[in-house]
Chimera marker file (.cmm) of the C-alpha trace (Angstrom):
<marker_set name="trace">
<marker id="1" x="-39.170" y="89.202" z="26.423" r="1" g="1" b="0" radius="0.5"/>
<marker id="2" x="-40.629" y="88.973" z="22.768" r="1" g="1" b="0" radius="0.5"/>
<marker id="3" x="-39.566" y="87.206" z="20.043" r="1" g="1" b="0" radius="0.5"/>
<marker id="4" x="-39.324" y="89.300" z="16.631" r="1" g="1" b="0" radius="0.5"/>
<marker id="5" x="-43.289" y="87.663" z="16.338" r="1" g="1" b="0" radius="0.5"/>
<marker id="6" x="-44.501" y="88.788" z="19.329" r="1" g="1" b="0" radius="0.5"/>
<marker id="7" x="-44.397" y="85.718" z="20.900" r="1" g="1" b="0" radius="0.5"/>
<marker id="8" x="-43.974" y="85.641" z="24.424" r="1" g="1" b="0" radius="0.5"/>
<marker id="9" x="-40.538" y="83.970" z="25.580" r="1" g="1" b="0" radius="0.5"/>
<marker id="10" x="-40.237" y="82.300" z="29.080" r="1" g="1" b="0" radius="0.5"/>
<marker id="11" x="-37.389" y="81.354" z="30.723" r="1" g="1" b="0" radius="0.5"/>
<marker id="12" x="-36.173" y="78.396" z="32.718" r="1" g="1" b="0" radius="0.5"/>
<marker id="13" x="-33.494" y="78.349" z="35.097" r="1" g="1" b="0" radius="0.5"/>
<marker id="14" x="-31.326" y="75.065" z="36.589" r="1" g="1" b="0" radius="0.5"/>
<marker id="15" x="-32.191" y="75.643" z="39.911" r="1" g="1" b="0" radius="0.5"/>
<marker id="16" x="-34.077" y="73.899" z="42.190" r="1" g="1" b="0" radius="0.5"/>
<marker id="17" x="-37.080" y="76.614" z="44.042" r="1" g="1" b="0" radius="0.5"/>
<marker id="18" x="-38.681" y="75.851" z="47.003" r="1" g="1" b="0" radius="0.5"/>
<marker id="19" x="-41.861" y="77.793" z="47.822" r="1" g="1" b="0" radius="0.5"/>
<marker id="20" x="-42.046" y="79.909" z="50.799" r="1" g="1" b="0" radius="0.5"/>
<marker id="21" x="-46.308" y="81.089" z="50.884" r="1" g="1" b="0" radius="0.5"/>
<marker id="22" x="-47.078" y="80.627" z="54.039" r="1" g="1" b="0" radius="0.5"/>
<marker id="23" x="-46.734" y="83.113" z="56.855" r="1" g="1" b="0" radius="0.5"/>
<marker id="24" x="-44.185" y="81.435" z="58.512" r="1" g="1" b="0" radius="0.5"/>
<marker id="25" x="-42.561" y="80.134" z="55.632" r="1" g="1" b="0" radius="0.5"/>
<marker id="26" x="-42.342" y="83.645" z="54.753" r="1" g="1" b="0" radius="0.5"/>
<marker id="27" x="-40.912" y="85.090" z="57.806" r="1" g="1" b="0" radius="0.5"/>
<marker id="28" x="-38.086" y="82.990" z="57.886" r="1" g="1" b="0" radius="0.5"/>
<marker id="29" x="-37.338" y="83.077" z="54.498" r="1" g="1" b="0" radius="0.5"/>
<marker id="30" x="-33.414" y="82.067" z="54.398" r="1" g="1" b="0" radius="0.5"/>
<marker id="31" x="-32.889" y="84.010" z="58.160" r="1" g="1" b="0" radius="0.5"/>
<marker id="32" x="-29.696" y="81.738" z="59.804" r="1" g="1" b="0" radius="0.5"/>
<marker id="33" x="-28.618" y="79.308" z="56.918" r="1" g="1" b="0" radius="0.5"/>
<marker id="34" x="-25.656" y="78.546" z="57.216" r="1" g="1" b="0" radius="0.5"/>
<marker id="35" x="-24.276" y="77.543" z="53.762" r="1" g="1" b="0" radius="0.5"/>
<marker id="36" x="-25.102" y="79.948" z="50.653" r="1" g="1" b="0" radius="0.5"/>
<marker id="37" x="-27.671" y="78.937" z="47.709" r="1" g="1" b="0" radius="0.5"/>
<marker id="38" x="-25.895" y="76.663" z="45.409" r="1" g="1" b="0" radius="0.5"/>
<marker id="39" x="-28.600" y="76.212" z="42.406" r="1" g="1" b="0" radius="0.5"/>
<marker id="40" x="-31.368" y="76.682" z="44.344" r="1" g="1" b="0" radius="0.5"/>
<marker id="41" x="-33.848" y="79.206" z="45.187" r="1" g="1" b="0" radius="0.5"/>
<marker id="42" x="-36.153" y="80.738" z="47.345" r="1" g="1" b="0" radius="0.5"/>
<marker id="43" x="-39.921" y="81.903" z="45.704" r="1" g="1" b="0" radius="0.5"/>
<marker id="44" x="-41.095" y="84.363" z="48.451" r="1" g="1" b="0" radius="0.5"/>
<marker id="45" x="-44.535" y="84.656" z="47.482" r="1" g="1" b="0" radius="0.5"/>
<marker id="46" x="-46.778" y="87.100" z="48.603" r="1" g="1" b="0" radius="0.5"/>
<marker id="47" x="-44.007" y="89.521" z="48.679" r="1" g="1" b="0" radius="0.5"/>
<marker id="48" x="-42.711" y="92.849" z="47.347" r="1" g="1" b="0" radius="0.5"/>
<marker id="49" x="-39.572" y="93.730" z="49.563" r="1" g="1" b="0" radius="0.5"/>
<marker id="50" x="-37.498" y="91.540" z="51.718" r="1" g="1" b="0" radius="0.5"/>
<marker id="51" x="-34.616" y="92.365" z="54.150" r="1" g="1" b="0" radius="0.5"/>
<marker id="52" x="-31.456" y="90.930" z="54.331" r="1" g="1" b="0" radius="0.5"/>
<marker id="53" x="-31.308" y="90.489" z="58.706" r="1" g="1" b="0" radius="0.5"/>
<marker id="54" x="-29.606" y="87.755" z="60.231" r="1" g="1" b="0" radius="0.5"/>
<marker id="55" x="-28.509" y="86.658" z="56.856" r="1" g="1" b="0" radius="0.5"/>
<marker id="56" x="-24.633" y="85.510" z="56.181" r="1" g="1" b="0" radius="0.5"/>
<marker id="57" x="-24.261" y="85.121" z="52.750" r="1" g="1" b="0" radius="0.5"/>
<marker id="58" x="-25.000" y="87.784" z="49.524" r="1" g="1" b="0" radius="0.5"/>
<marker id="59" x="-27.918" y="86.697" z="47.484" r="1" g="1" b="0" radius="0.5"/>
<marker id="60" x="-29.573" y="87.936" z="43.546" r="1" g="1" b="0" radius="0.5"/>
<marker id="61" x="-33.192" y="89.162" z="44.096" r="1" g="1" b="0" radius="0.5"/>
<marker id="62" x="-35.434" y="88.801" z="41.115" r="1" g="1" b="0" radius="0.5"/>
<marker id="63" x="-39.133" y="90.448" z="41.865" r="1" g="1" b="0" radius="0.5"/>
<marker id="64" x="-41.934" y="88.824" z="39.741" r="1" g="1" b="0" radius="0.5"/>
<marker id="65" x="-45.245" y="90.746" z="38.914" r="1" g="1" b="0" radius="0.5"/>
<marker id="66" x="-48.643" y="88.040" z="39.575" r="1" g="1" b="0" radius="0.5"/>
<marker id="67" x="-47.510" y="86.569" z="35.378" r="1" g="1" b="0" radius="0.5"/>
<marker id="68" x="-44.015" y="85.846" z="36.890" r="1" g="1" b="0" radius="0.5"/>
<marker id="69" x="-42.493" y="88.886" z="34.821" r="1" g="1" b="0" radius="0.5"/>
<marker id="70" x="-39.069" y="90.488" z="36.025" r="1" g="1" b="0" radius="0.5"/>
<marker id="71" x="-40.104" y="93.657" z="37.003" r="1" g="1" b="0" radius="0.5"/>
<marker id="72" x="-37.191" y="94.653" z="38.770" r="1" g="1" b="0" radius="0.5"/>
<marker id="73" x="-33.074" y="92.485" z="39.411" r="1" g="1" b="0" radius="0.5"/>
<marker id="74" x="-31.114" y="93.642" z="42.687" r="1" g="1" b="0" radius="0.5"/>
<marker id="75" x="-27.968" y="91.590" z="42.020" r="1" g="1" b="0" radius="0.5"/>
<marker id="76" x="-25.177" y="91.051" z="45.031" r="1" g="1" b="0" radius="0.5"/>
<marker id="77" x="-27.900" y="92.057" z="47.926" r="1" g="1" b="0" radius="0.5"/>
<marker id="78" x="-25.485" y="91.379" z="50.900" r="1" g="1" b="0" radius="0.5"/>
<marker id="79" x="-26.180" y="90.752" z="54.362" r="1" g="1" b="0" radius="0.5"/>
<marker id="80" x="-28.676" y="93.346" z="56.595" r="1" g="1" b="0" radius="0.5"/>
<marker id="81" x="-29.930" y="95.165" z="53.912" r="1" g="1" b="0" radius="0.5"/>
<marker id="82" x="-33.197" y="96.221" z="53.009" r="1" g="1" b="0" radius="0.5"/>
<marker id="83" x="-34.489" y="96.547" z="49.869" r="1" g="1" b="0" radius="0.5"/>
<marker id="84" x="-37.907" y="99.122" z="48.942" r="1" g="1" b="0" radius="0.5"/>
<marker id="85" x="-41.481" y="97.616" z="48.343" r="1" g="1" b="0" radius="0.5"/>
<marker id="86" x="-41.730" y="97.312" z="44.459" r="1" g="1" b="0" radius="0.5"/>
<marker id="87" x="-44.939" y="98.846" z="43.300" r="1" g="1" b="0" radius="0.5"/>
<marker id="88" x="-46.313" y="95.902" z="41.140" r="1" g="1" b="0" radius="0.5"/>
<marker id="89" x="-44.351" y="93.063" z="42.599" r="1" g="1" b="0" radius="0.5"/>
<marker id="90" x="-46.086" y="89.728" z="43.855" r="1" g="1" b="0" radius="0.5"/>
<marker id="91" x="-43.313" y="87.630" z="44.564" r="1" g="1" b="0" radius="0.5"/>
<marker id="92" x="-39.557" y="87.595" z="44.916" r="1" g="1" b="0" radius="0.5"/>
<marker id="93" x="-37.147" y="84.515" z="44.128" r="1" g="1" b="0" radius="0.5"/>
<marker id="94" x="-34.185" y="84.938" z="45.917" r="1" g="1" b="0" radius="0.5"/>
<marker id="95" x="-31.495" y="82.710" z="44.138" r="1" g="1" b="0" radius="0.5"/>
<marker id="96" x="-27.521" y="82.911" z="44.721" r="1" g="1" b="0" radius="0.5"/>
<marker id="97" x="-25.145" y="85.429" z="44.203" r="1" g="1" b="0" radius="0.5"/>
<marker id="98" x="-24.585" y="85.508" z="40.642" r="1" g="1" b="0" radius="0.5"/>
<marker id="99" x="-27.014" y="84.138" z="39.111" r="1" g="1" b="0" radius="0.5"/>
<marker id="100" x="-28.712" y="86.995" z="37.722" r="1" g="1" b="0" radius="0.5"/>
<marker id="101" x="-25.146" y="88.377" z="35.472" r="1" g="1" b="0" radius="0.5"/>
<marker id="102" x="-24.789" y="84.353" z="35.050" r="1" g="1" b="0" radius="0.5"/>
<marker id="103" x="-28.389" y="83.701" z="32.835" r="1" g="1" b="0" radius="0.5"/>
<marker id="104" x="-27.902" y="87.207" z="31.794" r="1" g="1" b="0" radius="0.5"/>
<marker id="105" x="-31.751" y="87.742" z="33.327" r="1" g="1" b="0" radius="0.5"/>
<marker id="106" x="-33.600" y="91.099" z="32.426" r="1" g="1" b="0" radius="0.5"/>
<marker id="107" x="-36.295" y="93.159" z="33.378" r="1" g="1" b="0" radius="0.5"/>
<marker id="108" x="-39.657" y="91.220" z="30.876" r="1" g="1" b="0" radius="0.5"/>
<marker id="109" x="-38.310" y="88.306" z="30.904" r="1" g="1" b="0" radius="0.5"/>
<marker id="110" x="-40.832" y="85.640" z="32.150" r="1" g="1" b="0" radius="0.5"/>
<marker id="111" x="-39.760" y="82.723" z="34.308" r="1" g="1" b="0" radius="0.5"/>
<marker id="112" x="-41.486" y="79.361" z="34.561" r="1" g="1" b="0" radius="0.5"/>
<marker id="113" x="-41.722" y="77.423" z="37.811" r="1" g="1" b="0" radius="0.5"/>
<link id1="1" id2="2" r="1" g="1" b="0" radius="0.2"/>
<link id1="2" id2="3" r="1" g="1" b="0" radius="0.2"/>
<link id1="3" id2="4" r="1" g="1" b="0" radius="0.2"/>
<link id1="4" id2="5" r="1" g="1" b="0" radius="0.2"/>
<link id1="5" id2="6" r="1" g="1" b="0" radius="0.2"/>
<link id1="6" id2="7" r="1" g="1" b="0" radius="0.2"/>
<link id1="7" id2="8" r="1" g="1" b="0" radius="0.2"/>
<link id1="8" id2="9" r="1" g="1" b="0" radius="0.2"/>
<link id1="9" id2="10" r="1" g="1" b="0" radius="0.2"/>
<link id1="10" id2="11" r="1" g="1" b="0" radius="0.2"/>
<link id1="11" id2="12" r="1" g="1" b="0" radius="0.2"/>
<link id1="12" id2="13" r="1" g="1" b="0" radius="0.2"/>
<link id1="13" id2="14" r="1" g="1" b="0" radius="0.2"/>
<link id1="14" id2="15" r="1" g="1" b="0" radius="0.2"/>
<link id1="15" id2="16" r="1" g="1" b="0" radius="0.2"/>
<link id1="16" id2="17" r="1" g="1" b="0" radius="0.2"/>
<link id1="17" id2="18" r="1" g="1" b="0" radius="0.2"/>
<link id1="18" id2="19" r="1" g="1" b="0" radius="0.2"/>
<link id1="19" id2="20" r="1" g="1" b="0" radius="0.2"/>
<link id1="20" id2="21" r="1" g="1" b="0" radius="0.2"/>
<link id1="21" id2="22" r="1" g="1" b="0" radius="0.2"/>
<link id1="22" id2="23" r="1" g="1" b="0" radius="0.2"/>
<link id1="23" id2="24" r="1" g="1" b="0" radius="0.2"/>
<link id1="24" id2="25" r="1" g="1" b="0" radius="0.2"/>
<link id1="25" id2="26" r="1" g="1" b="0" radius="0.2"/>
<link id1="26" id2="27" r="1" g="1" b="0" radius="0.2"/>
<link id1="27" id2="28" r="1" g="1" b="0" radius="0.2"/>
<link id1="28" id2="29" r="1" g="1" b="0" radius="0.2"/>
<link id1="29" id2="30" r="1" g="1" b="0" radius="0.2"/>
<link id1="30" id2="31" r="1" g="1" b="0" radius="0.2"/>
<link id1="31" id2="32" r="1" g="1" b="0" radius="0.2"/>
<link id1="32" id2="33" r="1" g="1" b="0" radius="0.2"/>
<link id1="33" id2="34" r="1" g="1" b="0" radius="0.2"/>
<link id1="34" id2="35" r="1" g="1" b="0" radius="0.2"/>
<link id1="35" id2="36" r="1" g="1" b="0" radius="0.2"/>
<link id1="36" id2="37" r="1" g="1" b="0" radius="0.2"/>
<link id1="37" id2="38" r="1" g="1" b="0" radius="0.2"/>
<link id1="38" id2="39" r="1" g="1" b="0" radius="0.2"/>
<link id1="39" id2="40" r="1" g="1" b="0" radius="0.2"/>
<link id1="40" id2="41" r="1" g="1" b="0" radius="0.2"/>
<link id1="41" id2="42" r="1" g="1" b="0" radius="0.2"/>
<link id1="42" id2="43" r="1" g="1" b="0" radius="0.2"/>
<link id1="43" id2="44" r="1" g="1" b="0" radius="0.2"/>
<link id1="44" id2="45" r="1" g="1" b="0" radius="0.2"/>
<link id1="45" id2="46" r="1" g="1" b="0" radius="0.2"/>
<link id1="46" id2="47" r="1" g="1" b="0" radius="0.2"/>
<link id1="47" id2="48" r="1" g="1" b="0" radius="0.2"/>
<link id1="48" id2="49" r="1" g="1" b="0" radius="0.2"/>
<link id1="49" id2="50" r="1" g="1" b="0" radius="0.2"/>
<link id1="50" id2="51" r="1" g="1" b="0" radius="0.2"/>
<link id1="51" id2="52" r="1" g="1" b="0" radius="0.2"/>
<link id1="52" id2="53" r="1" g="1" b="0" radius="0.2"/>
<link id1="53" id2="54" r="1" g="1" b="0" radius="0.2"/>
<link id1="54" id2="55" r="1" g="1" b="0" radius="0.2"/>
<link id1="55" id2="56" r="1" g="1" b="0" radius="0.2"/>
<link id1="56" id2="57" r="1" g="1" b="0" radius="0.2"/>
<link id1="57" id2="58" r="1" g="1" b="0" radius="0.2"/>
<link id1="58" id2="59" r="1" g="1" b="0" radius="0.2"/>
<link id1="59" id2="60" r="1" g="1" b="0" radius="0.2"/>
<link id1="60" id2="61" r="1" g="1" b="0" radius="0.2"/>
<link id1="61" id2="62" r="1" g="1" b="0" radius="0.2"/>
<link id1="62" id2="63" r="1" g="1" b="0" radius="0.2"/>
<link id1="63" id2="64" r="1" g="1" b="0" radius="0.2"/>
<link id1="64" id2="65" r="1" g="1" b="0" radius="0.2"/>
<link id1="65" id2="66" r="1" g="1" b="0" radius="0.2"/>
<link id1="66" id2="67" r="1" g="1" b="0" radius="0.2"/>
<link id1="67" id2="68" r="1" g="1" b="0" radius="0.2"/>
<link id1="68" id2="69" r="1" g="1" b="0" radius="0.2"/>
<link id1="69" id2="70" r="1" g="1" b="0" radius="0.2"/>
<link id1="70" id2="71" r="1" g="1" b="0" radius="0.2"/>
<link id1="71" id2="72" r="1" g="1" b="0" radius="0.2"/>
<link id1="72" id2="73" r="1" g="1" b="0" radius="0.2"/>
<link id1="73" id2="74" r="1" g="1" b="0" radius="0.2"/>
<link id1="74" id2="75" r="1" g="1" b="0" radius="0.2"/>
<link id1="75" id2="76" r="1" g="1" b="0" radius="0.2"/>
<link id1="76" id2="77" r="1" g="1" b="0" radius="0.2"/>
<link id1="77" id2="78" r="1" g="1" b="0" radius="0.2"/>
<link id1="78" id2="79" r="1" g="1" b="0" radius="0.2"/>
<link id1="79" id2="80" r="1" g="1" b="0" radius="0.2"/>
<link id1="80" id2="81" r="1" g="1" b="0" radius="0.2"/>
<link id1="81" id2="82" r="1" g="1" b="0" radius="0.2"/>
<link id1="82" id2="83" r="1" g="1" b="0" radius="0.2"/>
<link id1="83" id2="84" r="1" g="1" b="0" radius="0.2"/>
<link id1="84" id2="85" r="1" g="1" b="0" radius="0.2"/>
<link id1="85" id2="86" r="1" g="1" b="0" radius="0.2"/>
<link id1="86" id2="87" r="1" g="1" b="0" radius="0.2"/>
<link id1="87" id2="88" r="1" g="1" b="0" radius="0.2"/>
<link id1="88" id2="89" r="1" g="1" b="0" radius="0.2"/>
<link id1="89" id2="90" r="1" g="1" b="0" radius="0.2"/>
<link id1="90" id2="91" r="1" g="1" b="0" radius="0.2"/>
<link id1="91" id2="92" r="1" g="1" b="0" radius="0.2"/>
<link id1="92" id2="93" r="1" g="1" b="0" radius="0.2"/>
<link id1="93" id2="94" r="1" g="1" b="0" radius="0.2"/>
<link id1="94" id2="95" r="1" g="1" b="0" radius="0.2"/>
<link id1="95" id2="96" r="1" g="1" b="0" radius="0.2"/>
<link id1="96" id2="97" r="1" g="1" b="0" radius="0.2"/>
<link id1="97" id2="98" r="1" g="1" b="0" radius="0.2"/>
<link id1="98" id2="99" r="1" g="1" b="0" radius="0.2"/>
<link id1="99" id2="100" r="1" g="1" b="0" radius="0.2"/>
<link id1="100" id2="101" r="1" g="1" b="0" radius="0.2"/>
<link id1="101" id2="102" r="1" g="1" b="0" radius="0.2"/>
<link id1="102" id2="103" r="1" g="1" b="0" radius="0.2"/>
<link id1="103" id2="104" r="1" g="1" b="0" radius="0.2"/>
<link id1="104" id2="105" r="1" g="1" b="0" radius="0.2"/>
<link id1="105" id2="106" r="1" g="1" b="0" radius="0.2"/>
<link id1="106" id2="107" r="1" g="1" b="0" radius="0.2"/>
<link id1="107" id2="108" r="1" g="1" b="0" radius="0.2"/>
<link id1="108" id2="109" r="1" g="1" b="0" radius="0.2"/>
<link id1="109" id2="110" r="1" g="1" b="0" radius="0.2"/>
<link id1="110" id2="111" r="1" g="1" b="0" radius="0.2"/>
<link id1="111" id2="112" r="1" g="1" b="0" radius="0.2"/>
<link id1="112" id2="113" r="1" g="1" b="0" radius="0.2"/>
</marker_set>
């Protein structure tokens, strides 16, 4: 997002992220938890599509291009989905259900970590 300048605008959200960049950090992902995100999130990063298996709780998917851009927002991804690889995406921060209509997040916005 751009202010009226041109200058760029990042975003910050309340949420705690923990950074999953490893391959099995990766894999797992947030596979068998139990209890839903409550502001927190999950920065899944190389990544540009994630599944939903063995999941019991809905999530908000926010893919980031490599400047941590929203490229594209799947809100309300419930459990054993599967979402398509996003062209330019290099990382996805899976945060809780909600949380995407709550900020009122868009596609250019750019989020700080």
């Amino acid at each position: 997002m751009r202010e009226p300048s041109g200058r760029m605008i990042y975003r910050t959200l309340p949420h705690s992220i923990t950074f999953a960049d490893s391959f099995t950090t990766r894999f797992r992902g947030l596979m068998f938890r139990k209890r839903p995100l409550n502001l927190e999130g999950l920065l899944i990063t190389p990544c540009n599509a994630i599944h939903m298996c063995f999941m019991t709780f809905s999530i908000d998917a926010v893919f980031l291009n490599s400047e941590n851009k929203v490229i594209k927002l799947i809100p309300n991804l419930t459990p054993w989905r599967f979402t398509m690889p996003v062209k330019e995406a290099r990382s996805v921060l899976e945060l809780p259900a909600g949380t995407i209509s709550e900020y009122k997040l868009k596609v250019n916005d750019h989020l700080q970590f």
